[in-house]
N, C-alpha and C positions, 0 to 999 in steps of 0.2 A: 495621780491615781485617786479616784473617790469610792463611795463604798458601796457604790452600787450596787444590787443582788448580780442585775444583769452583765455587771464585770466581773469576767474571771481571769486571772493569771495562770496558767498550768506552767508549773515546776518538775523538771526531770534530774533524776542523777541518782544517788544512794539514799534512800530512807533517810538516815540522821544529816548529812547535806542540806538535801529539800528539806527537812525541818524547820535547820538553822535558817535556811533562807525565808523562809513561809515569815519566824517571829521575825526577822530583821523586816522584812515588807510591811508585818502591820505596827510594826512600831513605827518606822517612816510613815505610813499611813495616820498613825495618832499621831505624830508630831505636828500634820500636814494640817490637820484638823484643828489640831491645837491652836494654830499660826495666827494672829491677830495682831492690827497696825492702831497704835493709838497717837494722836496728835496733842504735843502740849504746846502753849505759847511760854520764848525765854525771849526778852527782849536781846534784841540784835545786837547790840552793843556789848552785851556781854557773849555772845557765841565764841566769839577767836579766844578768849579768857577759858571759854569752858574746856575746847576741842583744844586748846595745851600747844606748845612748842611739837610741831611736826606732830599734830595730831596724838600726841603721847596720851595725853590725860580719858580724851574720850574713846579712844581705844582701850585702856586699863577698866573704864566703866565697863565698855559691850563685855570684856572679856568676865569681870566679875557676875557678871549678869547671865552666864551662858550662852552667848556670843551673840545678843542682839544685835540688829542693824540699825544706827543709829543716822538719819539722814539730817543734817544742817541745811537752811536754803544756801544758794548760790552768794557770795560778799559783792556786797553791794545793791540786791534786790531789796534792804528794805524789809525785808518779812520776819515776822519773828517768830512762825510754825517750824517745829522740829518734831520732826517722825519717828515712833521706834516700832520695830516690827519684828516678831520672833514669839515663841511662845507664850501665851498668856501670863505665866506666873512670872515671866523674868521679865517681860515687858511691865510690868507691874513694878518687879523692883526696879528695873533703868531707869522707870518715871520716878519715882520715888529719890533714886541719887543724883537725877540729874535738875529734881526741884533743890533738892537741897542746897547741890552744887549752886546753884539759882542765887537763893539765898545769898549764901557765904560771899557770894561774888559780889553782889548788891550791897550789903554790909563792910567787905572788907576784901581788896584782892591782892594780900601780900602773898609771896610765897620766896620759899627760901630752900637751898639748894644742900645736898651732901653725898658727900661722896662713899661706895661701899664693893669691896671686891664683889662682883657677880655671883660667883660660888657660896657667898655670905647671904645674899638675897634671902634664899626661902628658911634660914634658920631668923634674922628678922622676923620675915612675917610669921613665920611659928607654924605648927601644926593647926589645918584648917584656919590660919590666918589669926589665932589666938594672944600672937603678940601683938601682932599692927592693931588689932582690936582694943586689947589695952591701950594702948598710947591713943586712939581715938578719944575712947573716954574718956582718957584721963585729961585730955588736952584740949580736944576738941576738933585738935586740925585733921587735914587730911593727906593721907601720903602715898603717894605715885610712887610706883616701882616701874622701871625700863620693861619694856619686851622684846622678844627674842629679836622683832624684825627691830627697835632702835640701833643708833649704829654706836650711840655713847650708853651705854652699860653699865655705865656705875655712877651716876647721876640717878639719885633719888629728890625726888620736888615735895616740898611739904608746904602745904596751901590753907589759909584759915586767918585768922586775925594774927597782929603781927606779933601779941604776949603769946597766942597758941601755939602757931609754930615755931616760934625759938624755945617754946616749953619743950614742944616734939622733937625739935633738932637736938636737943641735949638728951635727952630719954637716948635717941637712936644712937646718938655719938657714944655714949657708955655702951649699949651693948656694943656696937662697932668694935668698940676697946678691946670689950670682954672675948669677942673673934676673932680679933687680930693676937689676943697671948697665945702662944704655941703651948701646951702639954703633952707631956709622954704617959701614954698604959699601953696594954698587953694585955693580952688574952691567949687562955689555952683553946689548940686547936690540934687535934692528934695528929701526928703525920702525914695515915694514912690519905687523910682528908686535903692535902698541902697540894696535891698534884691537880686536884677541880678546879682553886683558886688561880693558878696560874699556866693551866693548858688553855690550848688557841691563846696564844702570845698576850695571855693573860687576862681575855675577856674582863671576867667575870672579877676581878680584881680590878679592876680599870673601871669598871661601872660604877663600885661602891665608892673607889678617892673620888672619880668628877661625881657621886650622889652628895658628897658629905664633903665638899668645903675642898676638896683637894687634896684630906688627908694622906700622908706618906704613911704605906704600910708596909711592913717588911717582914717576909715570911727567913725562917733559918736556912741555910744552907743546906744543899741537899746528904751534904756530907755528916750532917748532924741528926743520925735516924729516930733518935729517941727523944729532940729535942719539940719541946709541945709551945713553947713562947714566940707568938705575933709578936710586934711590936707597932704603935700605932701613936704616927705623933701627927698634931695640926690644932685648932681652935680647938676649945672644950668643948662645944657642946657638940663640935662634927666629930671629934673622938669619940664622945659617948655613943651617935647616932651610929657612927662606922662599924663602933662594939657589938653596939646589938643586931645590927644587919649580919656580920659577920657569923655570930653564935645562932641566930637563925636558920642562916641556910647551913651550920652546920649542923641542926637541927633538923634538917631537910635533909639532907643528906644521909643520916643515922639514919631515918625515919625508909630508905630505899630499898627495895628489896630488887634479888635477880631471880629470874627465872628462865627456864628452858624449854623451848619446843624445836617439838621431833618435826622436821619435813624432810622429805625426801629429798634432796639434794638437787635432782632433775626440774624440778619447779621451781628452784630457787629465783632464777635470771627471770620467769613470769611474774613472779612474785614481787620482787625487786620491782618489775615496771623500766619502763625506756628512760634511760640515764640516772637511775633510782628515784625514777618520779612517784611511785606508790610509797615508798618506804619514806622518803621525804614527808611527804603529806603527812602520813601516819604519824609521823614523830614532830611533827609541828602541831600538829592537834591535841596531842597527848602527852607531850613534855617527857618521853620515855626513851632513852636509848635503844636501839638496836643492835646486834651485831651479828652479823653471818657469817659463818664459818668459810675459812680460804677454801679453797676450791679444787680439790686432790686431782689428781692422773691419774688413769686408770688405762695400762696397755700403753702409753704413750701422749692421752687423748686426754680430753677435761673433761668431766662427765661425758664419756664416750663420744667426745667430738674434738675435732683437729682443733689445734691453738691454744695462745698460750695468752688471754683474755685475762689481765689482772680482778681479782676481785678484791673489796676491801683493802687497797692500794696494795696489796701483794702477789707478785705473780706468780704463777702458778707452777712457773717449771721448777721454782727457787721451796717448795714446799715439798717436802717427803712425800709419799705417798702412802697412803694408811689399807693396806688391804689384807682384808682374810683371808683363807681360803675353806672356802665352804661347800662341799660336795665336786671339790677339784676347780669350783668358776671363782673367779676376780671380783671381788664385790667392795665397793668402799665404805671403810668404816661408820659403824652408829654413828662416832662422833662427826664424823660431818655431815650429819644431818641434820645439828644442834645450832639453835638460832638462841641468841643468847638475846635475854631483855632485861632493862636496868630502870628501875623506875617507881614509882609509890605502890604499892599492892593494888591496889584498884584500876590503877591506870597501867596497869603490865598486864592485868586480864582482859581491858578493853585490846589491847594490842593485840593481845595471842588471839582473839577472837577477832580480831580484824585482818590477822595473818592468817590466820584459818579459811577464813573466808575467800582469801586472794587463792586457794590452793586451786589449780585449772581442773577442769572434770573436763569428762567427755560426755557431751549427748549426742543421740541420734535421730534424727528427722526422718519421718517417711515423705519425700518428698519424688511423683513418681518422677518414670524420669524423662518425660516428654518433655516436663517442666524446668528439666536443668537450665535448657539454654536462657530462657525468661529472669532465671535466679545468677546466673553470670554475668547477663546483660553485654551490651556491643565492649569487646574488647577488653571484658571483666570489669567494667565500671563498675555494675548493679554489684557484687558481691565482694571488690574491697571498699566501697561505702559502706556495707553489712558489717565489714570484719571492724572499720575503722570507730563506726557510731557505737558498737559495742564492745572493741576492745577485745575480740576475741579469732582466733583461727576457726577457720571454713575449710573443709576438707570435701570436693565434690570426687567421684569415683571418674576413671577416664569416660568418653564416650563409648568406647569398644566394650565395654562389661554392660555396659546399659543395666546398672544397678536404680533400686529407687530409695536409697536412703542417701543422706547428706549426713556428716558428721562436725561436729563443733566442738573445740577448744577453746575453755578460758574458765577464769572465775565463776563460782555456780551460779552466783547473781547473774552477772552478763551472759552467761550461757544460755541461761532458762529465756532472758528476756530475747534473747536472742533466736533462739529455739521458737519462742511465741511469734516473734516478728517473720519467720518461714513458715510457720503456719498458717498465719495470716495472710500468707502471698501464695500460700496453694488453695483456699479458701477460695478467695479474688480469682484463682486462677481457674478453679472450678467454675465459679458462677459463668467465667466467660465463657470457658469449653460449651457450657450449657447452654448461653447464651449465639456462639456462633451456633453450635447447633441448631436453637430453636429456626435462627432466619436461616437457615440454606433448605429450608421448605420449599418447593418446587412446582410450578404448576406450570402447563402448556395447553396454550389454544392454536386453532387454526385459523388465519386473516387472508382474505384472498392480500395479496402484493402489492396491488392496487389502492388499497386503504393505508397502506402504509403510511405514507408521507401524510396522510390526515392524521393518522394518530400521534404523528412525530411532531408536528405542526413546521409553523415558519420558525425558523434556526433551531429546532430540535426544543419549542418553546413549552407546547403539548406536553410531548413526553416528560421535560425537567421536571414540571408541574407534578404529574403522576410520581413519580419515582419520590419526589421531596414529599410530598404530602405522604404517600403510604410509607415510607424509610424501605425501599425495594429496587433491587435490580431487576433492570427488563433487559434482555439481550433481542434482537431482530438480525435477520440472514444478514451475513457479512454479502457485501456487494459481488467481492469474487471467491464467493462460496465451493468446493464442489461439487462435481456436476450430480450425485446424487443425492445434496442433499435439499432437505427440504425447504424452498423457499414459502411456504406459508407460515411457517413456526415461528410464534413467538412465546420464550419461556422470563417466567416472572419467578425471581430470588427473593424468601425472605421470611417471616413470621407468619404459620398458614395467614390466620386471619386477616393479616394484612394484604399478603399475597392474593389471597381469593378478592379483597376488595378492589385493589388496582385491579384483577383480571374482568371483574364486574362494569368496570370503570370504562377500560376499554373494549369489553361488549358494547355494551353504551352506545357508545360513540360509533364502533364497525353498525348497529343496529342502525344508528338515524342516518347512515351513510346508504345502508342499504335502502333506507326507505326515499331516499331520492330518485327523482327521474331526469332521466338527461335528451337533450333535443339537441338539434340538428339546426342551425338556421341560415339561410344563405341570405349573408349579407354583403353589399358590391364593399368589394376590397379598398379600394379608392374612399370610402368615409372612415376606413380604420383606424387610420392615427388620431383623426378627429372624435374618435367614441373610447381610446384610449386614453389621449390629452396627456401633458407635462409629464412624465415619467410617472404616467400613468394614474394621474389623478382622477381625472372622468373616470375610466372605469371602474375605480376603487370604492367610488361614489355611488357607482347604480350596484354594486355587490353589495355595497352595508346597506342600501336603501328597501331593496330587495330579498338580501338574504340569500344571494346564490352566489354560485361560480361561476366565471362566465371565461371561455379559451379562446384567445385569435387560434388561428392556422399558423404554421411553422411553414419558415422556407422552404420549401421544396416538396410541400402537402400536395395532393391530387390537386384537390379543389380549393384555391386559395380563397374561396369568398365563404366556406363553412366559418360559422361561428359555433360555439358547444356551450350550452346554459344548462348547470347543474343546481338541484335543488329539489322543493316540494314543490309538486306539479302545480299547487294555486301560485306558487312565486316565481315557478318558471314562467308559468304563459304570462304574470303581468311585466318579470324582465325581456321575455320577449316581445310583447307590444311597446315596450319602451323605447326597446332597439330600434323597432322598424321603425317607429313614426324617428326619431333620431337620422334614420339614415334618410328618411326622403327626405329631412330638412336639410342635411348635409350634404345629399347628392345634385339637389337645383341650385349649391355652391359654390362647390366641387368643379362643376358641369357650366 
């Protein structure tokens, strides 16, 4: 993508969606911009030293670097250009580590090996890498950590002269030590709080031991209600780390509030979305619990419908039924109308307001209703496209009431745009109405029958011309017309103006027809093939050269030796002096 004025992206969905999408685009956009390839010279000999045992080392560079791409020539070519390519400022520092590395290499290419549980790894390197940094310093050397894609994980390489690194490998081997001794603490954690940590088969428990070394944490039996002691044993400083993660998110938790909204029950399953696809979304956006109320019987039925559809994994027949009775009717309870929300204050009001939002309206469209069929399309295509791109029900009245309003169901956003988009198509459907209107404009002349076939021309070539050129129907007598009707009519379909021009058109043309004269000539029969020639070559020849018509006689004519020359009298009589001198030449042949 570049930044062209003349490039646009259009973005469709929810206001806050298209947003998030809008800054993700121009951030890839500046990233893209950003991008620059710089080339340095490392003599070749040291490359395999640089890029490490199974490319370990110059992987750990790109990755420090913010994931430049670091290309090596091919081994063996000889070359000693290496390419980094990636954002400006990170390509700046990979040049930077990989002169260094340069250096170090050139001077001294000891390195030396240790070993460290994987789960140990990022308490080594410390907060934003604050320890490894130390030991740089202090040493000089430099130390490679595994990544996830190596398949040996607990092999750390420390590279640098050979007093720096054995300086480094003893610095890293004491703290090792100091992660390998096990200590015991505890933390208060109230009860109430015990069931977050270890519901869904203990998530959230599970994430903090594999965050912190593998600590084993051990919440009290459930049988112990009043009892508030964690207990948290592994390496010390993944104890402390596990301490404070823990008192955090209970932290988090205290910090939650609940609240309640009222919706009517009957919207729920809209609301929810197909296999709780809205509600999902919602709560992955906003880190907020939901919960909706089971789903009562009413008369037999779930919200006044057959079945016994669990909601909230419980089904429905197995839940009491909560009903008042109010003016003698069956109404279900306020409380299930209550949609419970669990979540930080701010982010429980974005919810209810994004639950609100889901609640379906109904609009109604004036849509007349010639126009329905247009809006349903061959076999309801056109209208569950509609319902599908906007997520909402379409409700057309039968044909038999021949109403002209359309009604819609769904969320008011989808609704509305929805509502606009059938607007838009009776709009369209106007301008056509308007537009066949204008062309079934109507005009008729009268042609004797005779000119017909000139205005039609040879394979109907005339008239295609006519019709394409002005965009109009011309209708002429059907061949076996009725006997009363009128074979002179010919009527022209279309947009007056246009229609009057075709009819102008073929005035025209009946005019210079009429102003032709036609003769009679007798010419001896016996020279005919020969003023004809090759399927009709000859004659075709003295018509273009002339400018007329010119007719043998038909089998079974009175007088076979009539010839017929049609045209302007000055080109009739010189195709007729043509002929004759033609036929004496032919006849002292012939003869």
């Amino acid at each position: 993508m570049e930044g062209s004025d003349s490039e646009v992206i259009v973005i469709s969905g929810k206001k806050k969606d298209c947003e998030l999408a809008k800054q993700r685009i121009q951030a890839f956009e500046k990233e893209l911009v950003n991008v620059v390839q710089v080339d340095i010279i490392i003599p070749a000999k040291f490359h395999n030293a640089i890029i490490g045992s199974k490319g370990r080392l110059v992987r750990s560079i790109m990755e420090e670097c913010g994931g430049v791409q670091i290309k090596f020539p091919t081994e063996g070519s000889g070359s000693d250009k290496v390419s980094i390519r990636g954002p400006k400022e990170c390509v700046a520092k990979a040049k930077t580590a990989l002169v260094e590395l340069s250096n170090e290499k050139q001077l001294t290419g000891f390195s030396v090996e240790i070993k460290a549980k994987p789960e140990h790894h990022r308490f080594l390197i410390g907060k934003n890498g604050s320890n490894i940094k130390r030991v740089r310093e202090s040493t000089g050397a430099r130390v490679i950590f595994p990544t996830e894609k190596d398949e040996d994980r607990d092999t750390i390489v420390i590279i640098g002269k050979k007093e720096d690194a054995l300086k480094a490998k003893v610095e890293l081997e004491t703290m090792i030590l100091d992660l390998e001794k096990i200590v015991d603490d505890s933390v208060d954690i109230h009860p109430k709080h015990h069931g977050h940590f270890v519901q869904r088969k203990g998530q959230v428990l599970r994430q903090i031991q594999d965050d912190f070394g593998g600590v084993t944490i051990s919440f009290p039996p459930r049988s112990e209600k009043e009892n508030h002691r964690v207990v948290i044993k592994g390496a010390k400083d993944c104890v402390s780390g596990a301490k404070t993660r823990l008192l955090e998110e209970v932290q988090r938790l205290e910090s939650l509030v609940t609240i309640e909204v009222e919706i009517d029950q009957h919207h729920h399953r809209a609301i929810m979305g197909a296999r709780g696809g809205n509600v999902k979304a919602i709560q992955a956006e906003h880190n907020v619990q939901i919960k909706f109320p089971e789903r009562k019987q009413v008369n037999g039925n779930v919200n006044g419908r057959g079945g016994d559809t669990p909601v909230n994994g419980i089904n429905s027949d197995d839940a009491a039924s909560e009903v008042s009775s109010i003016t003698g009717e069956n109404k279900v309870g306020k409380k299930s109308n209550i949609v419970i929300l669990t979540g930080p204050a701010d982010e429980c009001e974005a919810v209810k307001q994004a639950l609100v939002a889901l609640i379906p309206v109904e609009e109604t469209v004036d849509v007349p209703f010639d126009y329905h069929r247009f809006i349903i399309g061959q076999k309801g295509k056109d209208v569950r496209d509609l319902m599908e791109k906007f997520d909402v029900s379409i409700s057309i009245p039968p044909s038999h009431e021949k109403k002209d309003t359309i009604k819609i169901t769904g969320c008011k956003e989808n609704a509305l745009k929805c509502k606009q988009a059938l607007l838009d198509k009776v709009s369209q459907l106007d301008d056509d109405k308007k537009e066949r209107e204008l062309k079934s404009f109507r005009v008729e002349i009268h042609v004797n029958p005779d000119h017909h076939p000139k205005i039609i021309g040879k394979k109907g070539a005339t008239i295609t011309r006519i019709r394409t050129k002005h965009d109009v129907q011309i209708q002429f007598p059907e061949r076996n017309s009725k006997p009363d009707a009128d074979p002179t009519l010919i009527t022209i379909i279309g947009h007056e103006n246009k229609a009057m021009a075709a009819r102008d058109e073929i005035l025209d043309i009946v005019q210079k027809m009429e102003a032709l004269t036609t003769e009679h000539v007798r010419v001896d029969a016996r020279v005919h093939p020969r003023l004809i020639g090759s399927r009709g070559r000859n004659i075709r020849t003295i018509m273009t050269k002339f400018n007329v018509d010119i007719k043998f006689p038909r089998q079974g004519d009175a007088d076979p030796n009539i010839v017929t020359i049609s045209g302007l009298p000055e080109h009739v009589e010189a195709a007729k002096d043509h002929v004759l001198t033609l036929e004496e030449e032919y006849v002292s042949i012939v003869c």
